[in-house]
C-alpha positions as CSV (number, residue, x, y, z in Angstrom):
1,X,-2.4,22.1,-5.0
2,X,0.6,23.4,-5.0
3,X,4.3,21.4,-6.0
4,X,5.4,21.1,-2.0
5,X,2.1,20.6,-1.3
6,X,1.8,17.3,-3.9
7,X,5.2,16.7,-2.8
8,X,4.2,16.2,1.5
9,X,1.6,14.2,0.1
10,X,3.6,11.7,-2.1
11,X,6.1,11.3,0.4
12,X,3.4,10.3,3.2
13,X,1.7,8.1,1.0
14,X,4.8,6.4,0.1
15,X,5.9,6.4,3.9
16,X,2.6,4.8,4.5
17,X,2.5,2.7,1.5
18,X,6.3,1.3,2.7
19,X,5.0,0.3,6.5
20,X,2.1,-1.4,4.8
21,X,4.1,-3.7,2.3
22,X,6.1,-4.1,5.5
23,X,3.8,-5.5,7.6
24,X,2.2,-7.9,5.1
25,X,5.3,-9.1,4.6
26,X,6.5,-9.6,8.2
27,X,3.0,-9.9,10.2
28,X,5.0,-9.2,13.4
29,X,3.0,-7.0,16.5
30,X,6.0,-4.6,15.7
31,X,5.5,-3.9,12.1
32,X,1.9,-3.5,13.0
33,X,2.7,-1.1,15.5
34,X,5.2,0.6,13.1
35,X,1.6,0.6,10.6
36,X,-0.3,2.2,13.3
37,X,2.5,4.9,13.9
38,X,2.3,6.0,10.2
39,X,-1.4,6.1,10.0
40,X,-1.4,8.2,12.5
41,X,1.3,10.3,11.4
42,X,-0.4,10.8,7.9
43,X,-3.7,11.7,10.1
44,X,-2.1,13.8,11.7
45,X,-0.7,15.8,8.5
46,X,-3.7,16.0,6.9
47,X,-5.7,17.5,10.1
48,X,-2.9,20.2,9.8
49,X,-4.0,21.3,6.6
50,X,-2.0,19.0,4.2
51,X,-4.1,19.3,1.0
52,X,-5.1,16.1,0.0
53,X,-6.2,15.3,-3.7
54,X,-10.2,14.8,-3.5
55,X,-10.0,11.5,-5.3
56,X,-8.3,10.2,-2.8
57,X,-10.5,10.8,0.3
58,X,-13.0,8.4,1.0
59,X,-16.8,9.4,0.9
């Protein structure tokens, strides 16, 4: 994995990391959509080739 590539990842886990704290804090429909959104979003990234690190993918 290369530095950008660990550096996409990071920053998605910690955008998706952020929503999460968000909406356990605030359990509002919109910080659950805003959750949803960023899900999503890292989904997306990682369907696009985003190398994720094996230890962090679910078997």
């Amino acid at each position: 994995m290369s530095k950008i590539d660990r550096l996409q990842w990071t920053q998605k886990v910690a955008a998706l990391n952020e929503r999460i704290r968000g909406f356990q804090a605030n359990p509002s429909q919109e910080q659950l959509e805003l959750a949803i959104r960023e899900l999503r979003a890292y989904a997306d990234a990682a369907n696009e080739g985003m190398e994720i690190p094996p230890r962090f993918i679910a078997n």
